[in-house]
NUNU-965046 format. One line per field, with one value per residue (C-alpha): residue number from 1; x, z, y. Coordinates in nm, 3 decimals, padded with zeros to 5 digits. Example, Ala and Ser with C-alpha at 12.3 -4.5 7.8 and 13.67 -1.06 7.14 Angstrom:
i <- (1; 2)
c1 <- (01.230; 01.367)
c3 <- (00.780; 00.714)
c2 <- (-00.450; -00.106)
This chain:
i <- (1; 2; 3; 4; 5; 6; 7; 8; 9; 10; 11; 12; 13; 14; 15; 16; 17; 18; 19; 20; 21; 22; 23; 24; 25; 26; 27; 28; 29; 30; 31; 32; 33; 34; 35; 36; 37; 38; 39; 40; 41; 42; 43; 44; 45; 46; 47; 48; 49; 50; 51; 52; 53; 54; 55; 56; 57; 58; 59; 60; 61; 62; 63; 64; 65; 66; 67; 68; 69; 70; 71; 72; 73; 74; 75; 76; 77; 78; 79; 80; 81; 82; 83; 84; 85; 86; 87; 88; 89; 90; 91; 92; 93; 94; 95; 96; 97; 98; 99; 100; 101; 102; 103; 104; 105; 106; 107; 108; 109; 110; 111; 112; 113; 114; 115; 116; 117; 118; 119; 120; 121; 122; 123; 124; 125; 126; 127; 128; 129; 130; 131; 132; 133; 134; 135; 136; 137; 138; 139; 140; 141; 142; 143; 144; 145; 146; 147; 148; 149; 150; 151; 152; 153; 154; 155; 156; 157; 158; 159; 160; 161; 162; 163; 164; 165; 166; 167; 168; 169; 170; 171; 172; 173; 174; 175; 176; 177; 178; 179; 180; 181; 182; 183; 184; 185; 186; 187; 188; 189; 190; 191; 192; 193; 194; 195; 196; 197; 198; 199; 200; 201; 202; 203; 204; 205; 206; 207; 208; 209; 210; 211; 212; 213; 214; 215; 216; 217; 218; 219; 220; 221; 222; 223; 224; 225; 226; 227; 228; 229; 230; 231; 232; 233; 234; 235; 236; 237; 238; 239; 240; 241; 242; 243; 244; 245; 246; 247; 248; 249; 250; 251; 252; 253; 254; 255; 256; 257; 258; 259; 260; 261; 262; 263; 264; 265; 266; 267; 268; 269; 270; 271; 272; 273; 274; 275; 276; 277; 278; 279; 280; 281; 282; 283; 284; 285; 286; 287; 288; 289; 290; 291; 292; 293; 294; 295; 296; 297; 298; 299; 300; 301; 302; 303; 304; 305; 306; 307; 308; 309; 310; 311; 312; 313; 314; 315; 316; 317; 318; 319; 320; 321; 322; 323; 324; 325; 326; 327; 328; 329; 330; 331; 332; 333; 334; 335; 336; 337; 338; 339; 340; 341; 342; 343; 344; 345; 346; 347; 348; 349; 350; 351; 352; 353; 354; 355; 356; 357; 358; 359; 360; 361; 362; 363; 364; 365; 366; 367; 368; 369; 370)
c1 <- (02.736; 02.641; 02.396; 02.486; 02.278; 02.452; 02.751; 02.621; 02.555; 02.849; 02.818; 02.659; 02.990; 02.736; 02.730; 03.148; 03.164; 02.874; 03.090; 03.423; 03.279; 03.140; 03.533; 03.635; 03.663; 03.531; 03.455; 03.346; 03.080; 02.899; 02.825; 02.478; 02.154; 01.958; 01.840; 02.089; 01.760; 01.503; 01.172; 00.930; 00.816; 00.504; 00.529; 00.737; 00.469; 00.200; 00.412; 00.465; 00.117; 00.020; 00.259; 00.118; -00.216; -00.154; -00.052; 00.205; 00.101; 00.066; -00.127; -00.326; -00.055; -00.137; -00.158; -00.373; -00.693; -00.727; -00.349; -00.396; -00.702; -00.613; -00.275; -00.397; -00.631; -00.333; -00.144; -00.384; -00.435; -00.039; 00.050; -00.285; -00.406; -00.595; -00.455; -00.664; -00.494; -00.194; -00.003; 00.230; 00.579; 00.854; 00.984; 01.086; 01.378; 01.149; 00.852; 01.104; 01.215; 00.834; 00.849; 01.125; 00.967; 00.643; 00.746; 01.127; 01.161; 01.538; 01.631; 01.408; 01.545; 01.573; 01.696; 01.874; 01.968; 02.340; 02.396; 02.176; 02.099; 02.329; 02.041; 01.881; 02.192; 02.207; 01.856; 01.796; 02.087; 02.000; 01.639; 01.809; 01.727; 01.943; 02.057; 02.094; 02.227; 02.164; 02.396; 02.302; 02.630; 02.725; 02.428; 02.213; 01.922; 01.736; 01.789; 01.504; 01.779; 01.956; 01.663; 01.558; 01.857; 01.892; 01.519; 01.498; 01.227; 01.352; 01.306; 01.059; 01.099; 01.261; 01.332; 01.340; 01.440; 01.325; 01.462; 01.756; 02.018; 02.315; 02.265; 02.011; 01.853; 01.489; 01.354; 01.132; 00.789; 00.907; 01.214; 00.955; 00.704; 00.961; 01.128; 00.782; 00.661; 00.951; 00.827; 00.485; 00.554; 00.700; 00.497; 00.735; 00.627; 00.795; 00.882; 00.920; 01.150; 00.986; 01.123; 01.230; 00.996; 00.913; 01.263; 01.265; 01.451; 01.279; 01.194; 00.840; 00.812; 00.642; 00.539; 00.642; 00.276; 00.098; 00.233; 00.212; -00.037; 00.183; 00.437; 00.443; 00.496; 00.690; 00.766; 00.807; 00.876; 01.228; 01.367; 01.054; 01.019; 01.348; 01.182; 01.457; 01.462; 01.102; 01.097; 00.759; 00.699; 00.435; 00.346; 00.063; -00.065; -00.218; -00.429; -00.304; 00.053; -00.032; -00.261; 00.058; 00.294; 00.067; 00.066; 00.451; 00.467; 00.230; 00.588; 00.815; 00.832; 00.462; 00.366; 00.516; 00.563; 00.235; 00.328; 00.521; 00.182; -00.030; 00.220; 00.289; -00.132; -00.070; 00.272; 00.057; -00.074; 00.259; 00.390; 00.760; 00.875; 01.070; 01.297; 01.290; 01.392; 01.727; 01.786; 01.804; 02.024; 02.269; 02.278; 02.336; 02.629; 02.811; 02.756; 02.897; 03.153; 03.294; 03.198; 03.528; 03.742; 03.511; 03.305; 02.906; 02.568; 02.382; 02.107; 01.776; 01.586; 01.755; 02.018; 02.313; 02.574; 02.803; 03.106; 03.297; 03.696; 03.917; 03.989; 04.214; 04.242; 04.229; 03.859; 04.015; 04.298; 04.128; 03.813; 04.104; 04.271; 03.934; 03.923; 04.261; 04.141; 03.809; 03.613; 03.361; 03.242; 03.132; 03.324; 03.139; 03.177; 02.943; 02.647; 02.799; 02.937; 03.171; 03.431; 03.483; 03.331; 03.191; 02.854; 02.826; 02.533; 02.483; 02.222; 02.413; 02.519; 02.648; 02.954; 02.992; 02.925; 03.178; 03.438; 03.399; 03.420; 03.730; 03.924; 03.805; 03.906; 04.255; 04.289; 04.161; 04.408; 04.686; 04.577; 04.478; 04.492; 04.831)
c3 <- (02.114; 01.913; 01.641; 01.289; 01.169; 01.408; 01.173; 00.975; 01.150; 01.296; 01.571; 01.429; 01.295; 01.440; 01.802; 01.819; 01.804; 02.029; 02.298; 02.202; 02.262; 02.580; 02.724; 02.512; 02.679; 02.510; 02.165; 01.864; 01.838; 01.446; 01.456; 01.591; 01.427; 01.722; 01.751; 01.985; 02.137; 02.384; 02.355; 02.398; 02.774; 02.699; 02.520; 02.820; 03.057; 02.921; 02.940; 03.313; 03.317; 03.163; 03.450; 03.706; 03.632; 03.629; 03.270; 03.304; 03.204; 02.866; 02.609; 02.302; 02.073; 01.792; 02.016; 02.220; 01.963; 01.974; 01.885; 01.584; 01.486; 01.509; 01.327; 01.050; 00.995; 01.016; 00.759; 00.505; 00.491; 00.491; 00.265; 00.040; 00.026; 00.228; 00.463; 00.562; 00.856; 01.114; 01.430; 01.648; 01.666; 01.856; 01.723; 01.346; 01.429; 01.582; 01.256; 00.976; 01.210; 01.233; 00.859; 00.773; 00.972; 00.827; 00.444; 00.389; 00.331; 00.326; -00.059; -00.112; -00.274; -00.144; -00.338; -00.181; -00.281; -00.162; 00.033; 00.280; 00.663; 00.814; 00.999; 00.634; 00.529; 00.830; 00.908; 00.572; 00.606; 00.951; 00.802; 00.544; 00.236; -00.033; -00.010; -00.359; -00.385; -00.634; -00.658; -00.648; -00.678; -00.763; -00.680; -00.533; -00.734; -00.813; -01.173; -01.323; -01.560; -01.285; -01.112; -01.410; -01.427; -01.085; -01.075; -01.096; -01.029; -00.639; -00.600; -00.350; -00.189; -00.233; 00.013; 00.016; 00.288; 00.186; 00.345; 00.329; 00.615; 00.518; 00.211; 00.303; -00.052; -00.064; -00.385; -00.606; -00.762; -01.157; -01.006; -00.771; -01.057; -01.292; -01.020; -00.901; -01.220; -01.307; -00.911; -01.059; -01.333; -01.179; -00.856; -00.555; -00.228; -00.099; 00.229; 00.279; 00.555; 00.632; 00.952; 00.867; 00.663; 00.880; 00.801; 00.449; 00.352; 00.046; -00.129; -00.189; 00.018; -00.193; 00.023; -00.195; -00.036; -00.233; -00.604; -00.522; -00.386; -00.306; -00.040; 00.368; 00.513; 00.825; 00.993; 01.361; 01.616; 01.713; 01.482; 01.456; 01.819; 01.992; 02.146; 02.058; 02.373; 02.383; 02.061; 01.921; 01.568; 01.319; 01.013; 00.809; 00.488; 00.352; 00.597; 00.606; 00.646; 00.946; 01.087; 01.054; 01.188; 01.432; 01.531; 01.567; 01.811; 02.057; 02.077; 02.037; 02.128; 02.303; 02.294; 02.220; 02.568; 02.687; 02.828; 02.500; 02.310; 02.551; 02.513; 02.122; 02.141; 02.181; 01.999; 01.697; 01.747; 01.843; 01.570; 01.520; 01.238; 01.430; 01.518; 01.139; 01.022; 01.277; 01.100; 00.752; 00.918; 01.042; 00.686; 00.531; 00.750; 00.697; 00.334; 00.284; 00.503; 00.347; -00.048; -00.100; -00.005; -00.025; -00.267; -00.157; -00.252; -00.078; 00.191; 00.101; 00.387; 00.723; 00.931; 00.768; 00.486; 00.313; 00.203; -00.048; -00.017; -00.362; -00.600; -00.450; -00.105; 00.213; 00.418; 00.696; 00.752; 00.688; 00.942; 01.187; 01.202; 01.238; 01.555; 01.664; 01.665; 01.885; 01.558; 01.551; 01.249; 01.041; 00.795; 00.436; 00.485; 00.778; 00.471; 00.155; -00.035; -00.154; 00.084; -00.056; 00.196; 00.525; 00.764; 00.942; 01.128; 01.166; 01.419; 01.664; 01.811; 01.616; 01.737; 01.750; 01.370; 01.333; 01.522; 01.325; 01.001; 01.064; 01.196; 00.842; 00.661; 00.804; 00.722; 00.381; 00.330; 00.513; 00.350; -00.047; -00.135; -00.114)
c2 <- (35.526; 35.833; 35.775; 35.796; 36.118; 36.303; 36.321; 36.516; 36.809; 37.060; 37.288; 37.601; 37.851; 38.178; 37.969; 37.908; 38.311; 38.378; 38.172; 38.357; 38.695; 38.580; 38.497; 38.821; 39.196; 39.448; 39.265; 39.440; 39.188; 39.204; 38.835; 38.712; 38.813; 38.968; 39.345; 39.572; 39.741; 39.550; 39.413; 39.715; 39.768; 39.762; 39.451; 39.340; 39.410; 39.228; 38.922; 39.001; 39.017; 38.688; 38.525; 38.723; 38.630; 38.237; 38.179; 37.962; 37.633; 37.425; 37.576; 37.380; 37.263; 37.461; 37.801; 37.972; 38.004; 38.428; 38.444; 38.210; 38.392; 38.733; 38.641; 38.428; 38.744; 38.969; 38.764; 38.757; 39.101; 39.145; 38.876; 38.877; 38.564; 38.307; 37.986; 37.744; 37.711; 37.859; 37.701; 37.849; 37.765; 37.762; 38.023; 38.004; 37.728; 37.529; 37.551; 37.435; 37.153; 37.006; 37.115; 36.921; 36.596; 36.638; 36.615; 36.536; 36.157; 36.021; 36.077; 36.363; 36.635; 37.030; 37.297; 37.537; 37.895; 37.975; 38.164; 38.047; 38.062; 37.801; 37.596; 37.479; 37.261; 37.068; 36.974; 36.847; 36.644; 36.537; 36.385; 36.232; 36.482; 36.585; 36.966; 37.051; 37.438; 37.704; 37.959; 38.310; 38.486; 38.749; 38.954; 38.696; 38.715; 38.400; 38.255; 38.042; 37.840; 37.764; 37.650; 37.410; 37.277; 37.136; 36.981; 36.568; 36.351; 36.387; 36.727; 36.790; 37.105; 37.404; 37.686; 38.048; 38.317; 38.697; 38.896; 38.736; 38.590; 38.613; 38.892; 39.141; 39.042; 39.121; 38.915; 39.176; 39.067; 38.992; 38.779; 38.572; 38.589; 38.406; 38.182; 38.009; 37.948; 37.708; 37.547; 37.554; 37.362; 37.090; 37.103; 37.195; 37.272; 37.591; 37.657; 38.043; 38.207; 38.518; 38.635; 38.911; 39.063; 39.378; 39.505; 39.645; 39.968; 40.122; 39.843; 39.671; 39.293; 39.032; 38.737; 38.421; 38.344; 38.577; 38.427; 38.064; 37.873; 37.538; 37.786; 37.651; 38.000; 38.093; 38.393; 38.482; 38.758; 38.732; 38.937; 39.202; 39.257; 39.151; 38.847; 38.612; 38.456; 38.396; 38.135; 38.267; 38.214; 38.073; 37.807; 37.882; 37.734; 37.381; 37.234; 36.852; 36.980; 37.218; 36.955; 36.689; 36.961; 37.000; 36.648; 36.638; 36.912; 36.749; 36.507; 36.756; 37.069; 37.040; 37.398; 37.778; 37.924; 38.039; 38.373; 38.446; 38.405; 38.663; 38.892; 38.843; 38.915; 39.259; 39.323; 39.255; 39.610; 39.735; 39.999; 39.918; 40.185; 40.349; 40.077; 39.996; 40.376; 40.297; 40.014; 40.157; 40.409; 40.153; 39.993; 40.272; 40.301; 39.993; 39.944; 40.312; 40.252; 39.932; 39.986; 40.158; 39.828; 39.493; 39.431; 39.429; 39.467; 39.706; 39.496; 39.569; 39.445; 39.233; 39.347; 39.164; 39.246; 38.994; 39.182; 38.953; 38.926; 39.011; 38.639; 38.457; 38.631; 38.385; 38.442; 38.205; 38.410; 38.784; 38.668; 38.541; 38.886; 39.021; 38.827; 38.936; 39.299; 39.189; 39.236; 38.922; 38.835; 38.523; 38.358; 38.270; 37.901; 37.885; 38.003; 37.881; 37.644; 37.864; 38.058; 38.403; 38.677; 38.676; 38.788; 39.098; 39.158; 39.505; 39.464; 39.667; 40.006; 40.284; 40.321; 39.954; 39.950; 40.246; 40.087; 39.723; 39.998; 40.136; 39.794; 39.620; 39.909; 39.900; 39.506; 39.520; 39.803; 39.614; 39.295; 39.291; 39.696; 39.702)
């Protein structure tokens, strides 16, 4: 009864612990990548506005035409170059889905970087394309060898998420620099993940868009402005493939929620730094907390860490006591091939972070520093 494709795709691992902590009291919840504060009010009240006033209906497909306008303007100054065109999305999930449709063909090959945000595996399998993954432990930088070495004739596309979900890893110019040329040279299409770009702690953002010409760019507002719920995000870059993309929403999706877009109008202007400078301070506060046990690499940019568990230790069983103590976090599996650490989002309150601290602390002590 069920078609085929649908085998190979498994209930998101982020979703099973978003239900447990909603049957949970109390939970120490440092599992699903949404901000802890709210959506600004007035940010909020524009959209309350935009209903008020009658906007409730379908928009144009591509977005309401002063949104795409004043954003496509607002990207080019930000990411330094020009698109020749921009649609909006719903939200980022919904952009690399008509993404995927629009240029994955069954066979095609799409290289990966692991670890990787958990939606990018399955999609490409649902469409029938090949995930091929490119490891970027230890420190999950981006190796041009590596790279080379996984290219065929059926590599097609290749994706890349900086900041990054799960690391934190924010890729730096020289390592971009060397990366795309090995892209150039065999003429892959890049799809960049920029959602969370606003959230960088210190160190410079390079859009992948500004160094290579052949890069499908997406970004959103989820993340930047807490509008998760509101599934606002945006494609820009070659015309035929935002035209096609385009196309495919008129079927799918239809439109981005038109109140969303009025209000995400005015957010452009909104000045989030401040919300930014917390961040940094909650990072700071986890990695320092947890360096002494686990080994991890300091985020530069999101609001997740990936502490990695000692050789040979047992993430299933460590992320299952987690659990037991009401601490929720995300096994490695769920963004890796490889099984040897686990997510924390640290997108949360500070005494929530300090509380998820102190439990993982007392299980790494209790379980491999003995």
């Amino acid at each position: 009864m069920i078609a085929e494709r649908m085998k190979k795709i498994d209930s998101s691992g982020i979703r099973k612990v978003f239900d447990l902590a909603a049957k949970m009291e109390d939970p120490i919840n440092l599992s699903i990548g949404q901000p802890d504060f709210d959506i600004p009010e007035e940010i909020k009240q524009e959209a309350i506005k935009a209903i008020s006033s009658g906007m409730n209906r379908y928009t144009q497909t591509g977005g309401i035409p002063e949104l795409r306008a004043k954003l496509k303007e607002k990207l080019e100054k930000e990411k330094k170059r020009k698109f020749d065109d921009i649609m909006i999305t719903s939200g980022v999930s919904g952009g690399l889905f008509l993404a995927f449709l629009t240029l994955i063909n069954p066979g095609d090959e799409v290289i990966v970087p692991d670890p990787y945000f958990v939606m990018y595996k399955h999609l490409v399998n649902l469409l029938g394309g090949v995930p091929k993954y490119l490891s970027t432990y230890p420190d999950f930088s981006l190796d041009p060898k590596k790279l080379e070495a996984l290219i065929t004739p059926k590599t097609k596309i290749m994706l890349l998420n900086s900041p990054n979900n799960p690391t934190g890893k924010v890729y730096t110019r020289k390592e971009l620099t060397d990366f795309l040329a090995v892209a150039k040279k065999h003429n892959i299409i890049v799809i960049s993940d920029e959602i969370y770009d606003l959230f960088t702690y210190g160190e410079e953002f390079v859009s992948v868009a500004e160094l290579y010409e052949n890069t499908l760019l997406l970004g959103g507002f989820s993340k930047t402005y807490a509008m998760t719920g509101w599934r606002i995000g945006y494609a820009a870059g070659n015309q035929t493939i935002i035209n096609e993309m385009i196309k495919l929403q008129q079927y799918t999706f239809v439109c981005a929620p038109s109140f969303a877009q009025a209000a995400t109008l005015k957010a452009l202007d909104y000045d989030m730094s401040s919300f930014v400078s917390a961040y940094k301070v909650k990072r700071d506060m986890i990695y320092n907390g947890l360096k002494e046990n686990f080994y991890v690499v300091k985020p530069e940019g999101a609001f997740y860490i990936f502490p990695q568990l000692p050789k040979g230790e047992n993430t299933e069983l460590f992320v299952n006591k987690a659990l037991e103590n009401k601490v929720l976090i995300i096994p490695g599996n769920v963004f890796s091939e490889s099984n040897t650490g686990f997510r924390i989002s640290f997108a949360a309150d500070n005494k929530t972070i300090e509380k998820g601290i102190e439990v993982l602390n007392k299980l790494a002590l209790e379980s491999f520093k003995k």
